[in-house]
C-alpha positions in Angstrom: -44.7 184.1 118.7 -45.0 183.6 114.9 -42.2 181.7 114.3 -43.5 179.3 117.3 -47.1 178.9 115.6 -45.1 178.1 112.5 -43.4 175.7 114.0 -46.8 174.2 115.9 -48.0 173.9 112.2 -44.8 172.2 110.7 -45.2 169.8 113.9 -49.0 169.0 113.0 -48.1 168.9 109.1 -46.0 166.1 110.2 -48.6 164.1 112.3 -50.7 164.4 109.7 -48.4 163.2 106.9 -47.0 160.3 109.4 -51.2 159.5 109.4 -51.6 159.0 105.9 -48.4 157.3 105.2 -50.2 153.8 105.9 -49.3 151.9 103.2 -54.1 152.6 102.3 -53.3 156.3 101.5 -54.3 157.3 98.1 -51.5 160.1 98.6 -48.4 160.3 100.2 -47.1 163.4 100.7 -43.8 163.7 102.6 -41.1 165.9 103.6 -37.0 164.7 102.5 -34.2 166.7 103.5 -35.5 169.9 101.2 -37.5 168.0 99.3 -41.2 168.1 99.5 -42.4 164.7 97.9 -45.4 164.0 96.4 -46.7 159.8 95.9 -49.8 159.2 94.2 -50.6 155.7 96.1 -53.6 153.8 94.0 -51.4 151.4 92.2 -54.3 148.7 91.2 -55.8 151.9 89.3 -52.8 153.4 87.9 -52.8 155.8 90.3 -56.6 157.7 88.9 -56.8 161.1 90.6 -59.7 161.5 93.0 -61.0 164.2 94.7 -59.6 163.7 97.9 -56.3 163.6 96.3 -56.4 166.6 94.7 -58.0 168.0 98.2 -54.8 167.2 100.0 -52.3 167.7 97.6 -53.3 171.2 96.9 -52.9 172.8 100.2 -49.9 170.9 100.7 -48.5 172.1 97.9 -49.2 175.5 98.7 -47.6 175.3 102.5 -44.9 174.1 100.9 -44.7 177.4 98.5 -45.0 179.4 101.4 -42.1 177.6 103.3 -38.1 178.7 103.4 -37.6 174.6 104.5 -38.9 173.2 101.3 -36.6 174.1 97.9 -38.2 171.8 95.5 -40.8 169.6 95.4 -41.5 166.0 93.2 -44.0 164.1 92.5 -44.4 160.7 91.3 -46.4 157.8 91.2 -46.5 154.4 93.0 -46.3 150.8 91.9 -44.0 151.0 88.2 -46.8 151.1 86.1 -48.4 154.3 85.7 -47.2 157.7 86.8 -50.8 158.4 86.5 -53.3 157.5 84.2 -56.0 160.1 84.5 -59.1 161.5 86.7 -61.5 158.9 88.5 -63.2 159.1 85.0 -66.0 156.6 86.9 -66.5 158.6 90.4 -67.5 161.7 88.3 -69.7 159.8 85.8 -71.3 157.9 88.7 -71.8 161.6 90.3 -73.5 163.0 87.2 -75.6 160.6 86.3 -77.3 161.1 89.7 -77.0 164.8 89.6 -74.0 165.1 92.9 -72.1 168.2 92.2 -69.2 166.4 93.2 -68.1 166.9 89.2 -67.8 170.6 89.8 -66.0 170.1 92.6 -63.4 167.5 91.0 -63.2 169.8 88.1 -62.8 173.1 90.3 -60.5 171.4 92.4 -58.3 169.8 89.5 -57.8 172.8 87.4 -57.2 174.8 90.2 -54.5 172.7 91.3 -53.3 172.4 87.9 -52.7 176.0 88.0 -51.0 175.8 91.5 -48.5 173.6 89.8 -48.5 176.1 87.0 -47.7 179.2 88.9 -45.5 177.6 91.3 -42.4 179.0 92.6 -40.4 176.3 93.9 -38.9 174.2 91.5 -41.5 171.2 90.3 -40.3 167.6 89.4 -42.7 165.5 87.4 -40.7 161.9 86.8 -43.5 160.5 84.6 -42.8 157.2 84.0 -45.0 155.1 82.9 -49.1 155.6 81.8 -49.2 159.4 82.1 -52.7 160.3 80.7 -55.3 162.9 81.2 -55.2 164.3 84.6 -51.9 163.0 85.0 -50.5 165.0 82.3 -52.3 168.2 84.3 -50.4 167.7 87.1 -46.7 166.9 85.9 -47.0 169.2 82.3 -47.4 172.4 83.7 -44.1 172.0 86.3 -40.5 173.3 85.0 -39.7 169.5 85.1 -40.5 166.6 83.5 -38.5 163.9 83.4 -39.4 160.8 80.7 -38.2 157.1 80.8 -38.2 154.3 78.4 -41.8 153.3 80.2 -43.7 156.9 79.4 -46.4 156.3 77.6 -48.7 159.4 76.9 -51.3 160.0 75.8 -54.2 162.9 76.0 -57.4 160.0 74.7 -60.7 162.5 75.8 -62.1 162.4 72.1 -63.1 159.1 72.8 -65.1 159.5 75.6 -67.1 162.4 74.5 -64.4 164.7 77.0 -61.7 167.1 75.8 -58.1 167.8 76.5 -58.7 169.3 79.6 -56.4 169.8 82.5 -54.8 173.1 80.5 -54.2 170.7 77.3 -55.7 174.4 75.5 -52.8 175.8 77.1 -50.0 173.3 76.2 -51.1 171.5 73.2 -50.8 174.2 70.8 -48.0 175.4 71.6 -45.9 172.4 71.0 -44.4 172.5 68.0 -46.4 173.4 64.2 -49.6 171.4 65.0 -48.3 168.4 66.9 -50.8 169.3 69.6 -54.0 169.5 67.4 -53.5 166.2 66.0 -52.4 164.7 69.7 -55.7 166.3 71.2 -58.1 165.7 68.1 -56.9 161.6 67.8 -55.5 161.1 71.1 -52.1 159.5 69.5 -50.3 157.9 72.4 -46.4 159.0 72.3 -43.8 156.2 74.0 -40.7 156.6 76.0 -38.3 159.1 74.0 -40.8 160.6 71.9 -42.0 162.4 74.9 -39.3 164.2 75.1 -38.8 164.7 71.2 -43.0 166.1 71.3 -41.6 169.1 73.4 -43.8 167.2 76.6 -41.3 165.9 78.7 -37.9 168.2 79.8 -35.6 165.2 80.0 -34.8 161.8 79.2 -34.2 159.3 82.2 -33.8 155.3 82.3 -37.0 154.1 84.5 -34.3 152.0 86.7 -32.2 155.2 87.4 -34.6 157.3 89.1 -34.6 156.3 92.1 -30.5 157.6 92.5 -32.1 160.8 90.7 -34.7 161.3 93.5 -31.8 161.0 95.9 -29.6 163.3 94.3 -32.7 165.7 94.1 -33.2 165.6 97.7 -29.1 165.9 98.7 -28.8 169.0 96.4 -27.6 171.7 99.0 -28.8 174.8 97.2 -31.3 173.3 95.1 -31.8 176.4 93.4 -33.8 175.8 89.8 -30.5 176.2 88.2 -28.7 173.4 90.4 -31.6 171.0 89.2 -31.7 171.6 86.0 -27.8 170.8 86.0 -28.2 167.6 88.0 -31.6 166.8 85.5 -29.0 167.3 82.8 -26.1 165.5 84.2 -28.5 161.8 83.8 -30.3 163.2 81.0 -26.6 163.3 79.5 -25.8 159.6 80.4 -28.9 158.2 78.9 -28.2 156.4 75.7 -31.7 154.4 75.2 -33.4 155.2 71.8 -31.1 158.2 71.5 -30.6 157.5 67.4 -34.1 156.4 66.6 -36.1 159.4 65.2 -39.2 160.9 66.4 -42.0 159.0 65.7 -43.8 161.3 63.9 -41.5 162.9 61.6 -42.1 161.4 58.5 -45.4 163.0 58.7 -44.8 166.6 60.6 -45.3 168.1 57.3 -49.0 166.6 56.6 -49.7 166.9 60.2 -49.1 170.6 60.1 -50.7 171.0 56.8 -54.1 169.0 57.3 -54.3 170.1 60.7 -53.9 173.7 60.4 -57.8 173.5 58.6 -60.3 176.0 60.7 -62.9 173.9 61.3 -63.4 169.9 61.4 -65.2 169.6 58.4 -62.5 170.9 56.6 -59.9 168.1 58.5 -61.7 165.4 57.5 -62.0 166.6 53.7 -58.2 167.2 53.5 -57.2 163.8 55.3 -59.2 162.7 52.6 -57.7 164.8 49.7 -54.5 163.3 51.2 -55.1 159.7 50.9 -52.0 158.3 51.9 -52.1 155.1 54.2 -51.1 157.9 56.9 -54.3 160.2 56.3 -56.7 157.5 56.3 -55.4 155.7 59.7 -56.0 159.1 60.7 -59.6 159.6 59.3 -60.5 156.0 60.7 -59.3 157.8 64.1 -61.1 160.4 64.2 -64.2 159.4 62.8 -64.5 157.0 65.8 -64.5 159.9 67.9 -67.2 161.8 69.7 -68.3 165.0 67.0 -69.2 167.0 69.7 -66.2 166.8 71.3 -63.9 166.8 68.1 -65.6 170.3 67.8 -65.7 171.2 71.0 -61.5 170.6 70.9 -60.5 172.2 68.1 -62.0 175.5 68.8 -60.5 175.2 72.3 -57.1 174.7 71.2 -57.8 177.6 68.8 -58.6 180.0 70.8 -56.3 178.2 74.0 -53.4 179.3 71.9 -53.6 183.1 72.7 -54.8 182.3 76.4 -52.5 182.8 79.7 -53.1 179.4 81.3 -55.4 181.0 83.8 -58.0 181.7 80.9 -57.5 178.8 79.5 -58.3 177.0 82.5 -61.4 179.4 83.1 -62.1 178.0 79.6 -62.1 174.8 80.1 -64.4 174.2 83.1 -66.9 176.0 81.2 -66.6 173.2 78.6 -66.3 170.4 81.6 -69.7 171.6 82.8 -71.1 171.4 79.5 -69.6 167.7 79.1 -71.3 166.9 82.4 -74.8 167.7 81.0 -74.2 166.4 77.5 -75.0 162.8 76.6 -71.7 161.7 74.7 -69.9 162.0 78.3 -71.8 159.3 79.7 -72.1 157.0 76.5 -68.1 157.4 75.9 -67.5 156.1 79.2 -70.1 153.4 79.4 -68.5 152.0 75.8 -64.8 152.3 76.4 -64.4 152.4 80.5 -67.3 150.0 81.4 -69.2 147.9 79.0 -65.7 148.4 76.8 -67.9 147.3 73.8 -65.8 150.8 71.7 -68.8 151.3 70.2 -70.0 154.0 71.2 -73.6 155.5 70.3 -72.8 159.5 70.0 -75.2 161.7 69.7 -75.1 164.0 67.4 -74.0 160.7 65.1 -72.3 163.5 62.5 -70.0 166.4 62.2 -72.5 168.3 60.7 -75.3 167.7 63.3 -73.1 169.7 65.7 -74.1 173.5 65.4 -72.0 175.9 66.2 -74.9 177.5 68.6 -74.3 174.4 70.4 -70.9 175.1 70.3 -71.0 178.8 71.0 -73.4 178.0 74.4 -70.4 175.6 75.8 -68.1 178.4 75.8 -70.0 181.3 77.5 -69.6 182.4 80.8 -71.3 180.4 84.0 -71.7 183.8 85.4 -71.0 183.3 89.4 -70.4 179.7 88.6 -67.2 180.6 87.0 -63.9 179.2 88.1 -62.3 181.2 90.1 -57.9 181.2 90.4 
């Protein structure tokens, strides 16, 4: 009897997927040989996350766990532009700003699927190519996959709009290699193509036109254990000869990168970028001093203390610190000056580093009590 309910529920899964794939659905999410196959479908946005996405990708995601069918799963994004370039930044802005608590829910719902992705035990394929930002980096990162083209560009920008590197960026960004991930989070540096894969980010190294045979491969594996598609991720990865002599990026300047940002507290970033002085240091001091203080401050200490987190706590960390976003002014103005009125001139308030308190800081951090989020 239970095997006929389960296959009563394969049969409705299927309905339902064959409902949503009209070319309008924001997600596709379909079933290929062994393959479960995952489509973000809002190409004219570069594919932003909304709620409703993450609402049917997450249960999907976890009935395909669950079932002895599905051996590996991918996900990717639609159109050749963007894999995906971050949360509906303006649905949750327009939702604050009104007082909906649709932002707890996008935020509940993100980081929890985040950590569903995190946690998973089927083999999970990111192929990121293209813009993969914010909330796209959440949900390809945190996979045993991620495959990088020539068209990756990444890029974790939530200083700017009075955010943070949320989406379990406390969990992944320091533990790339010495301080890389401070100084991606703190000045939102955008990394192209190869260097995705030389930041520690990406797991391989695939030409954008070539994916396509991969995904086919993937889904004709037949035993696609994680071993079996890590040697077929390989076998391309192997074959790919585009910017394989150019260095990483940033290696001429791993060394001050590690040094100056390796301070313990903002203040003391700023005053050894400027101790520094090299053409280098003061790019970087013209960076950061564009960003939001608040959230500069509100970053650091979260990749501090992210560092020594499992990702669950991180992730209970960090919708602490999306909640306090949501009632803090520099959300709201960040957006209005980069996303809508894209003046980039942003009013923050506190205007200064030192305006900041670390009571203020201390407050975003504490516990929401029931409110918490809950894995």
């Amino acid at each position: 009897r239970l095997r006929a309910l389960h296959r009563l529920q394969v049969i409705v899964q299927h309905l339902k997927m064959s409902k949503q794939a009209g070319s309008t659905a924001e997600v596709l999410l379909e079933k290929k040989g062994g393959a479960g196959i995952i489509t973000l479908n809002r190409p004219k946005v570069l594919n932003a996350l909304t709620l409703s996405m993450i609402q049917q990708i997450y249960p999907q995601l976890k009935t395909w766990e669950q079932d002895p069918e599905t051996f590996l799963i991918i996900i990717k994004g639609a159109g050749g532009k963007a894999f995906c370039a971050g949360g509906d930044i303006r649905a949750i802005t327009e939702a604050g700003k009104v007082g909906d608590k649709m932002f707890q829910d996008f935020f509940r719902g993100e980081y929890r699927l985040n950590n569903a992705i995190g946690t998973c035990k089927k083999p999970y394929v990111a192929l990121i190519d293209g813009i993969t930002m914010g909330g796209g980096v959440g949900v390809s990162v945190h996979g045993h996959f991620r495959v990088a083209t020539e068209k990756t560009l990444f890029a974790m920008p939530e200083t700017a709009i009075g955010l943070f590197p949320d989406v379990g960026g406390g969990y992944f960004l320091p533990r790339l290699s010495g301080k890389l991930g401070y100084y991606l989070g703190l000045t939102g540096c955008r990394l192209k193509g190869r260097d995705v894969l030389k930041a520690g980010i990406a797991t391989h190294f695939v030409e954008s036109e070539k994916l396509p045979a991969l995904e086919k491969d993937l889904i004709a594996l037949k035993s696609p254990s994680k071993e079996k598609i890590a040697e077929l991720l390989n076998s391309y990865h192997m074959k790919c000869t585009v910017d394989q002599e150019k260095e990483f990026v940033l290696e001429e300047h791993m060394e001050k990168i590690n040094s100056i940002f390796s301070a313990n507290s903002m203040e003391e970033i700023i005053k050894k970028l400027k101790q520094d002085g090299s053409p280098f240091a003061m790019k970087q001091l013209e960076i950061i001093n564009k960003m939001s203080p608040t959230s500069l401050k509100l970053t650091l200490r979260q990749l501090r203390e992210g560092a020594s987190m499992s990702l669950q706590e991180v992730f209970r960390m960090e919708y602490r610190l999306s909640q306090a976003c949501m009632k803090n002014h520099d959300f709201y103005e960040g957006v209005r000056a980069v996303l809508i009125d894209k003046d980039q001139s942003p009013k923050w308030k506190p205007a200064a580093l030192e305006e900041v308190s670390d009571e203020f800081v201390d407050n975003c951090f504490k516990s929401l009590g029931n409110d918490d989020l809950k894995l």
